[in-house]
C-alpha positions as CSV (number, residue, x, y, z in Angstrom):
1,X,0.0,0.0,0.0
2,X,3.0,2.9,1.0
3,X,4.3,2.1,-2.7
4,X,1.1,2.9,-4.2
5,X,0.6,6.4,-1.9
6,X,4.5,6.9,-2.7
7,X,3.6,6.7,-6.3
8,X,0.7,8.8,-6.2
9,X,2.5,11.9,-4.3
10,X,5.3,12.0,-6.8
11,X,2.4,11.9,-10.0
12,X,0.7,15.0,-8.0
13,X,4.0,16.4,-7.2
14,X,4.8,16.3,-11.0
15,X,1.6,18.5,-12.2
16,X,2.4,20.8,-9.6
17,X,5.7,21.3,-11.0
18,X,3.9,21.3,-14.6
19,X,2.0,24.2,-13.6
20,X,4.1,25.8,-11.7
21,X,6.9,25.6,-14.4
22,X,4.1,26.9,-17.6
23,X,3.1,29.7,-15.3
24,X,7.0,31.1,-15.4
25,X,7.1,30.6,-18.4
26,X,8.9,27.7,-19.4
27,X,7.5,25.0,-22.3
28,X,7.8,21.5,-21.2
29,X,8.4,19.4,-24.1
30,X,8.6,15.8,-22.2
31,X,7.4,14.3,-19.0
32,X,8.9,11.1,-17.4
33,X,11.2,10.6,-20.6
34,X,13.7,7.4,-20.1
35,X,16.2,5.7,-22.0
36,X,18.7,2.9,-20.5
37,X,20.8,5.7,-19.1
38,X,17.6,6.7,-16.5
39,X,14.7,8.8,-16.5
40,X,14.4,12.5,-16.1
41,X,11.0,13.9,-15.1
42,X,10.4,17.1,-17.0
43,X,12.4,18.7,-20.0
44,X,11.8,22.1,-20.4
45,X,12.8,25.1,-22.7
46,X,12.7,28.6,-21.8
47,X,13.9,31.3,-24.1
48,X,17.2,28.7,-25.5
49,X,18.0,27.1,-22.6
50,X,16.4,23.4,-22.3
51,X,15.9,22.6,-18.3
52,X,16.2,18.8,-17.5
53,X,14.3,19.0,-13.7
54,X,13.9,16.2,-10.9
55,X,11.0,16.6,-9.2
56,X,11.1,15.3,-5.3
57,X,7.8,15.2,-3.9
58,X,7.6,14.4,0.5
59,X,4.7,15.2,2.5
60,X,7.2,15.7,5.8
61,X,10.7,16.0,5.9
62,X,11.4,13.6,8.6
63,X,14.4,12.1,6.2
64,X,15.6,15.7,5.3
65,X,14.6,17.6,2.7
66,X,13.2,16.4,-1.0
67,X,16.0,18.0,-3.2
68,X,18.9,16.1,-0.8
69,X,17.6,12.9,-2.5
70,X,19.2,13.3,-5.1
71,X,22.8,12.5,-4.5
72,X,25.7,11.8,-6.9
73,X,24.7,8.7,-8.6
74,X,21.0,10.1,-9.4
75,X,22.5,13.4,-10.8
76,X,25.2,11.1,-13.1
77,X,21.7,8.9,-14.0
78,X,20.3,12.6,-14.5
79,X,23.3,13.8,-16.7
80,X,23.6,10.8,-19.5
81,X,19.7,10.5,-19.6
82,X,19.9,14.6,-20.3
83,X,23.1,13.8,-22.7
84,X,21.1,10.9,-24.8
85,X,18.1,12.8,-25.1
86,X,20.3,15.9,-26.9
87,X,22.2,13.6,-29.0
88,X,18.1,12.2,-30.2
89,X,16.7,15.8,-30.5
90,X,21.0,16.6,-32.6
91,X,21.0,19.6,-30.0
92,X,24.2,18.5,-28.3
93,X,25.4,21.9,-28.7
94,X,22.0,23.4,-27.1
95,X,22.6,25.5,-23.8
96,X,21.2,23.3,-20.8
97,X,20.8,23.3,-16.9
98,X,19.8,20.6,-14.2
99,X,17.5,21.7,-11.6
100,X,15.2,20.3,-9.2
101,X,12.0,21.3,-7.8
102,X,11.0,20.2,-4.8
103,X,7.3,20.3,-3.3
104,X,6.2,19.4,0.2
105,X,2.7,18.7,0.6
106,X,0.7,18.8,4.2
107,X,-2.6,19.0,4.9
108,X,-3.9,19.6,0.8
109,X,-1.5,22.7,0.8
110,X,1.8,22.7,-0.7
111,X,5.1,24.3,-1.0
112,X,7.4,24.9,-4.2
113,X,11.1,24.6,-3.7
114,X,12.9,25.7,-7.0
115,X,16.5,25.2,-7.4
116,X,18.5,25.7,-10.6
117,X,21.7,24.7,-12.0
118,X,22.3,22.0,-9.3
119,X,24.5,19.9,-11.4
């Protein structure tokens, strides 16, 4: 039953992030796109920058806080994913960031964490 709630936070935690991410302007052009290399939850362009964004979704922060999940190995899982998917789209040359948003949700409220460039 937990993996099924877990599951269901981080799919609400994702359209959050949608929103919150068209609202400020950015165009998501893939959600939950994977490859061998991993899986990155949102691409995004805004202006000529594409944004590959993990989004950590915890409704406490009794194990610390959502963006500290993701340690070395997930940003390297983050960083060939985000490499493989410009060598598809022949961008390789295409200015790109890594950031992660993180949302904590309590009580049917929530909280948006954005931080950029964390790689």
């Amino acid at each position: 039953m937990k993996i099924h709630i877990k599951n269901e936070l981080g799919k609400i935690g994702e359209q959050i992030a949608v929103e919150y991410l068209e609202k400020n302007g950015y165009k998501i052009l893939e959600r939950n796109f994977y490859c061998k290399q991993g899986e990155i939850d949102i691409i995004a362009k805004q202006k000529q920058e594409i944004i590959f964004i993990e989004v950590k979704t915890r409704s406490n922060i009794n194990f610390g806080k959502p963006s500290e999940a993701v340690n070395y190995k997930k940003q390297k899982h983050i960083y060939r994913t985000a490499q493989y998917y410009l060598y598809k789209i022949n961008s390789l040359e295409m200015l790109s960031r890594f950031d992660v948003i993180e949302i904590l949700i309590k009580d049917g409220k929530f909280n948006i964490n954005h931080i950029k460039q964390i790689i």
